[in-house]
N, CA, C and O atoms as a GROMACS GRO file, in nm:
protein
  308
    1UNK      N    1   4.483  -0.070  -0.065
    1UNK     CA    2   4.441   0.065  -0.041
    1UNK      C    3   4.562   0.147   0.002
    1UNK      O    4   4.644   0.113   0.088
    2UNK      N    5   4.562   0.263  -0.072
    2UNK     CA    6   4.712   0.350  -0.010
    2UNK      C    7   4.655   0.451   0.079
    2UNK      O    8   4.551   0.510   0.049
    3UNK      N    9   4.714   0.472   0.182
    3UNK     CA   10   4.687   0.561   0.287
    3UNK      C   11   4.798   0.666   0.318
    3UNK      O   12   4.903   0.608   0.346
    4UNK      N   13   4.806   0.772   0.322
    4UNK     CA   14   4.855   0.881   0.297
    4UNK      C   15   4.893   0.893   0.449
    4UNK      O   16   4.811   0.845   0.528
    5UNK      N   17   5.038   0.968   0.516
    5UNK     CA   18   5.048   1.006   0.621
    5UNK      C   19   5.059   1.117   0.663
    5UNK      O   20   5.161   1.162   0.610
    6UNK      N   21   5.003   1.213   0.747
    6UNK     CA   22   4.989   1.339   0.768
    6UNK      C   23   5.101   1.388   0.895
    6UNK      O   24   5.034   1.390   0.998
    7UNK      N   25   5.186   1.412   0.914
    7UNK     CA   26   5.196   1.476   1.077
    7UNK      C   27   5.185   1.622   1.091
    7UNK      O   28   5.234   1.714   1.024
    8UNK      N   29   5.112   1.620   1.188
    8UNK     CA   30   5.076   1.724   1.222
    8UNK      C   31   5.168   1.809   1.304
    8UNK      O   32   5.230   1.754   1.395
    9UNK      N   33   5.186   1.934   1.283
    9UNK     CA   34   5.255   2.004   1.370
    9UNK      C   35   5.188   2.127   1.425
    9UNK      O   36   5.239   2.180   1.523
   10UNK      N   37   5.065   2.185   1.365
   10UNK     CA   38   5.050   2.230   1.456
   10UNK      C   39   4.973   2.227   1.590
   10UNK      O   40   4.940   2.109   1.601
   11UNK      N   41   4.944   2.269   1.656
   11UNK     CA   42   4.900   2.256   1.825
   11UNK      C   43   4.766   2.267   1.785
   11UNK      O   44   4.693   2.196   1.854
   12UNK      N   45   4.700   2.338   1.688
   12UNK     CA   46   4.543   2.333   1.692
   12UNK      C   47   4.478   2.237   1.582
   12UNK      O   48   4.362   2.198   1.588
   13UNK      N   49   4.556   2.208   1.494
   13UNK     CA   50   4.498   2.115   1.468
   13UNK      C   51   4.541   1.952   1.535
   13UNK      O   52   4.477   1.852   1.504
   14UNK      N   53   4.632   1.952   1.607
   14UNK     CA   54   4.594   1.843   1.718
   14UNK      C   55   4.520   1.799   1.776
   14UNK      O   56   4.476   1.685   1.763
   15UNK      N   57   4.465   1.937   1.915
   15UNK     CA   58   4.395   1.904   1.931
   15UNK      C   59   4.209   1.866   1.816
   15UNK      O   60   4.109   1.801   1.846
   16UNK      N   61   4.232   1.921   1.732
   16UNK     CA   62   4.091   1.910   1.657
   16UNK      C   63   4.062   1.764   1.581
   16UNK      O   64   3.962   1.713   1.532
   17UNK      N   65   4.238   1.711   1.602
   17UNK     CA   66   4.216   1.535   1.523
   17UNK      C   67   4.136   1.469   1.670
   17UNK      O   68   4.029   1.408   1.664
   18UNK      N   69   4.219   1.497   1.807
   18UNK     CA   70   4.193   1.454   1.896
   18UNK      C   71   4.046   1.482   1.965
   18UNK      O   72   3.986   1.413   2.047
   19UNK      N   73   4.007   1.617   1.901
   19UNK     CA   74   3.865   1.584   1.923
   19UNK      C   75   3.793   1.492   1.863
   19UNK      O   76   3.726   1.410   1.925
   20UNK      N   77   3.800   1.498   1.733
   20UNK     CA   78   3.691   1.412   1.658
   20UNK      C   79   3.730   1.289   1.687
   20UNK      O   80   3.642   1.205   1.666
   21UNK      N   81   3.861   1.236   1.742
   21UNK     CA   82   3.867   1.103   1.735
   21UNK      C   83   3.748   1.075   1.918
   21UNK      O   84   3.683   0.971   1.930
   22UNK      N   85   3.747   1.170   2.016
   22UNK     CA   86   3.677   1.122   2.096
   22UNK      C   87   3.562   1.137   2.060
   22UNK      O   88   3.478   1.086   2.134
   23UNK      N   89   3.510   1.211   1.932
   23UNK     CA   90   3.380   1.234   1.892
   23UNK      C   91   3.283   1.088   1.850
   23UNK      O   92   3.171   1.047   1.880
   24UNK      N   93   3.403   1.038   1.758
   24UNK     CA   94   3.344   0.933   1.706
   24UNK      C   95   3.377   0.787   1.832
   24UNK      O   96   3.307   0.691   1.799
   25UNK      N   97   3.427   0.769   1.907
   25UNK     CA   98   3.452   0.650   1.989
   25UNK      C   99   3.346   0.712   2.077
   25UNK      O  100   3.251   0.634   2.069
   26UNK      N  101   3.320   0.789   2.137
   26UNK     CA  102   3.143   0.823   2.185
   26UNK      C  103   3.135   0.810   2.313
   26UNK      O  104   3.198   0.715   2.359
   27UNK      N  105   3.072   0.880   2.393
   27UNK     CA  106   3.030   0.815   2.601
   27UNK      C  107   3.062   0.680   2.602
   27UNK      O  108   3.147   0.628   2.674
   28UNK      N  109   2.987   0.619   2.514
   28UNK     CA  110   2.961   0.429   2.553
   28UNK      C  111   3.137   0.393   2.581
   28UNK      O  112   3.177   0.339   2.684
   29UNK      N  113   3.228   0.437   2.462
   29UNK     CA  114   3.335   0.365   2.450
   29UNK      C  115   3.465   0.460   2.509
   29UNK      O  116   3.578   0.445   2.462
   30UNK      N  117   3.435   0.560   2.618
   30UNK     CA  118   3.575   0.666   2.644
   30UNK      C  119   3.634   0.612   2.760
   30UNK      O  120   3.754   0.630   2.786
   31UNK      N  121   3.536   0.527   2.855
   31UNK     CA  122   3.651   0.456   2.984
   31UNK      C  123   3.709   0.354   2.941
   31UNK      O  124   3.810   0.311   2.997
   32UNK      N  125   3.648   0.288   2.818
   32UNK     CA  126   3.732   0.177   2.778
   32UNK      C  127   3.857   0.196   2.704
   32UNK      O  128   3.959   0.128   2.713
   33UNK      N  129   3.833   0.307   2.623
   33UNK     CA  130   3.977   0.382   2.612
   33UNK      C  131   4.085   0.445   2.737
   33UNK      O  132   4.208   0.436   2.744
   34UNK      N  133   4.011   0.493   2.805
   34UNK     CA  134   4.112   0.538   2.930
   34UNK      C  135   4.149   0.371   2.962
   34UNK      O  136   4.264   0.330   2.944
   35UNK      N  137   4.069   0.305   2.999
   35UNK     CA  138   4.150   0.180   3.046
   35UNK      C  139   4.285   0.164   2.976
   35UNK      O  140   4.386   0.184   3.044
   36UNK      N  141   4.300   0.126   2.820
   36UNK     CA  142   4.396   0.092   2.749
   36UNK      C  143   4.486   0.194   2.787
   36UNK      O  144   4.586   0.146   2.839
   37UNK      N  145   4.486   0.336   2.779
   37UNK     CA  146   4.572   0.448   2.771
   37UNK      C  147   4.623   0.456   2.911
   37UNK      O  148   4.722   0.528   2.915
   38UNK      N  149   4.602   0.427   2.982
   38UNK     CA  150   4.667   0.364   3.135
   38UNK      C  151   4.775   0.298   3.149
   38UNK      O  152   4.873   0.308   3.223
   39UNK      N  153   4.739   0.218   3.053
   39UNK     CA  154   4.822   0.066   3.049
   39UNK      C  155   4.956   0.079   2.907
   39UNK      O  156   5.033  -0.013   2.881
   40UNK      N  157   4.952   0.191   2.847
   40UNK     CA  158   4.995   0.246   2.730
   40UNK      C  159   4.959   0.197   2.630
   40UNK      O  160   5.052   0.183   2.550
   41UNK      N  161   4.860   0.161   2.593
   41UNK     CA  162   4.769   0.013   2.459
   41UNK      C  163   4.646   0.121   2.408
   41UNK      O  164   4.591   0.209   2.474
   42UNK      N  165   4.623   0.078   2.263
   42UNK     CA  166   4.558   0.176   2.220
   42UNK      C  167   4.445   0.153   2.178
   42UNK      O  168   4.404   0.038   2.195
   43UNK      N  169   4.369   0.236   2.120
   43UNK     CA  170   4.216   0.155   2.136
   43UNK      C  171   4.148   0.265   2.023
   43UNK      O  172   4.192   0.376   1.993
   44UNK      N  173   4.013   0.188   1.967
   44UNK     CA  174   4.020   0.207   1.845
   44UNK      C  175   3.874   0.145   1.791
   44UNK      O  176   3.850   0.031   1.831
   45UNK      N  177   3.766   0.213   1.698
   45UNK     CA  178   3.650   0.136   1.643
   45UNK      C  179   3.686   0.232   1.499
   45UNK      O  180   3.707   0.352   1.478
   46UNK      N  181   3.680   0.100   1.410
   46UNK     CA  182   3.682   0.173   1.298
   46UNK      C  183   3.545   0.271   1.279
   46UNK      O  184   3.429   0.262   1.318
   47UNK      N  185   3.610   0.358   1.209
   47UNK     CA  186   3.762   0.371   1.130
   47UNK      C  187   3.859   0.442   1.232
   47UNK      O  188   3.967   0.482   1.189
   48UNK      N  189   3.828   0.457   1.351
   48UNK     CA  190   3.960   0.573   1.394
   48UNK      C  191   4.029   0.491   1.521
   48UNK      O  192   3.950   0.426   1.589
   49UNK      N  193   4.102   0.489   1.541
   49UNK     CA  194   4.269   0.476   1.657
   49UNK      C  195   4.333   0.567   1.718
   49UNK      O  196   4.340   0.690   1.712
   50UNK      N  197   4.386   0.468   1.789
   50UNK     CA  198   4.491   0.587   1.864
   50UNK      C  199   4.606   0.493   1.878
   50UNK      O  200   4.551   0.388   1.909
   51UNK      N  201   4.743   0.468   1.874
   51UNK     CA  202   4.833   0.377   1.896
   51UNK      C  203   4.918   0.463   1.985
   51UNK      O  204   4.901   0.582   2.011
   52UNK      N  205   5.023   0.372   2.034
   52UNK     CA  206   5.128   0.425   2.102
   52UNK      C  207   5.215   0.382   2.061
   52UNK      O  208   5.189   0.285   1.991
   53UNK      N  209   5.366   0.418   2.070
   53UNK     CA  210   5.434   0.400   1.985
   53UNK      C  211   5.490   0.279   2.029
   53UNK      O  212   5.533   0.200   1.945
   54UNK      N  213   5.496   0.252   2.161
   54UNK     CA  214   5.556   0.123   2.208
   54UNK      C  215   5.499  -0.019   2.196
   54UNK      O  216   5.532  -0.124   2.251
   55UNK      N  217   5.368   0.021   2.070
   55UNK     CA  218   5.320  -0.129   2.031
   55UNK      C  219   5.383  -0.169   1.912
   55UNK      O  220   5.351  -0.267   1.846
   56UNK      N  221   5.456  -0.105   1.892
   56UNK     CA  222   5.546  -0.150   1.749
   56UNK      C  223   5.719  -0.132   1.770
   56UNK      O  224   5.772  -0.049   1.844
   57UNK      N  225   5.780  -0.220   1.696
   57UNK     CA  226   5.908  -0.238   1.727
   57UNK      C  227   5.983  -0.199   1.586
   57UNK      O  228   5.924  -0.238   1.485
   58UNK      N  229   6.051  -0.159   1.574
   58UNK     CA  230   6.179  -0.076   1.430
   58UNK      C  231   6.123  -0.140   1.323
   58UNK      O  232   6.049  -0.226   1.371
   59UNK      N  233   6.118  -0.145   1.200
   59UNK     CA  234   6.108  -0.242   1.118
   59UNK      C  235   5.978  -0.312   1.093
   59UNK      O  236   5.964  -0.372   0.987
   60UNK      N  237   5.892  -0.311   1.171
   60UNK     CA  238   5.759  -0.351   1.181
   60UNK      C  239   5.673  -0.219   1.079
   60UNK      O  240   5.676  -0.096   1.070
   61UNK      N  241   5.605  -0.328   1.017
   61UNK     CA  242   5.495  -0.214   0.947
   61UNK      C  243   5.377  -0.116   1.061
   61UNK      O  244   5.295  -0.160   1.141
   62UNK      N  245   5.405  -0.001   1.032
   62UNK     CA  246   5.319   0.059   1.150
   62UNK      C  247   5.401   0.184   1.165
   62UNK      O  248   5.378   0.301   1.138
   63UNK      N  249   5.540   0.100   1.236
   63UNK     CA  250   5.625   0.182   1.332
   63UNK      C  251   5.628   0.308   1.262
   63UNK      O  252   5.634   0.325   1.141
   64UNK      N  253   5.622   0.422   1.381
   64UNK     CA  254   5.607   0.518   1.402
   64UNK      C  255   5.735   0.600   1.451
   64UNK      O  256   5.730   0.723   1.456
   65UNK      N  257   5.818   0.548   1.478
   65UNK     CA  258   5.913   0.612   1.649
   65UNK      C  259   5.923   0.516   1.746
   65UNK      O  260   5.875   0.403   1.752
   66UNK      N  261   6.005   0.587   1.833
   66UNK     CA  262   5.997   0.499   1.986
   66UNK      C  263   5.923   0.580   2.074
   66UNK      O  264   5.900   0.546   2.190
   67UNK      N  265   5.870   0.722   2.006
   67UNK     CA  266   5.747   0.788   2.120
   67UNK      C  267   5.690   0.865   2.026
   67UNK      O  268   5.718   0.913   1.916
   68UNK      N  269   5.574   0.862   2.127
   68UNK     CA  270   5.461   0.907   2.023
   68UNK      C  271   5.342   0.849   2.010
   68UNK      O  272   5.346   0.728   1.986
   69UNK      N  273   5.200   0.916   2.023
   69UNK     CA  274   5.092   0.868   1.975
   69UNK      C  275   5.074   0.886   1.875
   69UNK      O  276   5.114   0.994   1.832
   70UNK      N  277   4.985   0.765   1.754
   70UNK     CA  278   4.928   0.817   1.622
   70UNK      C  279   4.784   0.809   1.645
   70UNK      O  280   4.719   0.744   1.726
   71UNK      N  281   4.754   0.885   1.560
   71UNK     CA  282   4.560   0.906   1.622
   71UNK      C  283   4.563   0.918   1.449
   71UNK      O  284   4.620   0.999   1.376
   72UNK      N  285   4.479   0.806   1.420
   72UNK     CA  286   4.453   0.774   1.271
   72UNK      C  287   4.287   0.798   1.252
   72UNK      O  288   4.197   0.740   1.312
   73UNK      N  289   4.278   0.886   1.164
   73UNK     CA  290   4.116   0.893   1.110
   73UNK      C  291   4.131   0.929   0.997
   73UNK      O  292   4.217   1.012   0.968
   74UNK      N  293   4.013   0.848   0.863
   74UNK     CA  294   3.984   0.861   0.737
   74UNK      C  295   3.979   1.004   0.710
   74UNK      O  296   3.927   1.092   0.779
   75UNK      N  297   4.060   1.016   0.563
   75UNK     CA  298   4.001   1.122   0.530
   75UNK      C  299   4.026   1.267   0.614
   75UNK      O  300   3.936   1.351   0.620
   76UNK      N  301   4.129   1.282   0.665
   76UNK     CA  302   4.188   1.374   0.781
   76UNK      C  303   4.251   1.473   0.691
   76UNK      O  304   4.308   1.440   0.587
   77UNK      N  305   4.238   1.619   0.740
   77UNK     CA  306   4.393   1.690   0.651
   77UNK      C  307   4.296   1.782   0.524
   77UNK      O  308   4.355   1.848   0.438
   0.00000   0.00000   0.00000
C-alpha cells in the first residue's frame, strides 16, 4: 500500500488534523494517550497515531527528524 506524506504548515489546519485525531481515539482512550505523551511515546488505534520523533533513529523506516510529532490519519489533505 503507498501512503502519501502531507506536512502541514499551516497553523489551522494543524490544529484540525489534531482535532480529529482526538475525535477518533474518543473519552475511553485520551488519558491513556496523555499517559504515553508524558513519557514522550505515542499512542494510536487504527487507523490514526501520533509518534514522536524520538521513537525512531536516522535511517529507520518511519524517521521523521530528530523533533517533531507525526499525527497520521487515512485519507487526510
Amino acid at each position: 500500500m503507498s501512503e502519501e506524506v502531507f506536512i502541514i504548515e499551516e497553523f489551522s489546519e494543524k490544529v484540525e488534523l489534531m482535532r480529529l485525531y482526538y475525535k477518533v481515539i474518543g473519552d475511553g482512550k485520551f488519558m491513556q494517550a496523555i499517559d504515553k505523551f508524558k513519557n514522550k511515546q505515542g499512542f494510536g488505534i487504527d487507523p490514526v497515531s501520533c509518534i514522536f520523533a524520538n521513537e525512531y533513529q536516522p535511517g529507520e523506516e518511519g524517521y521523521f527528524g530528530e523533533t517533531g510529532v507525526n499525527f497520521s490519519l487515512p485519507s487526510y489533505g
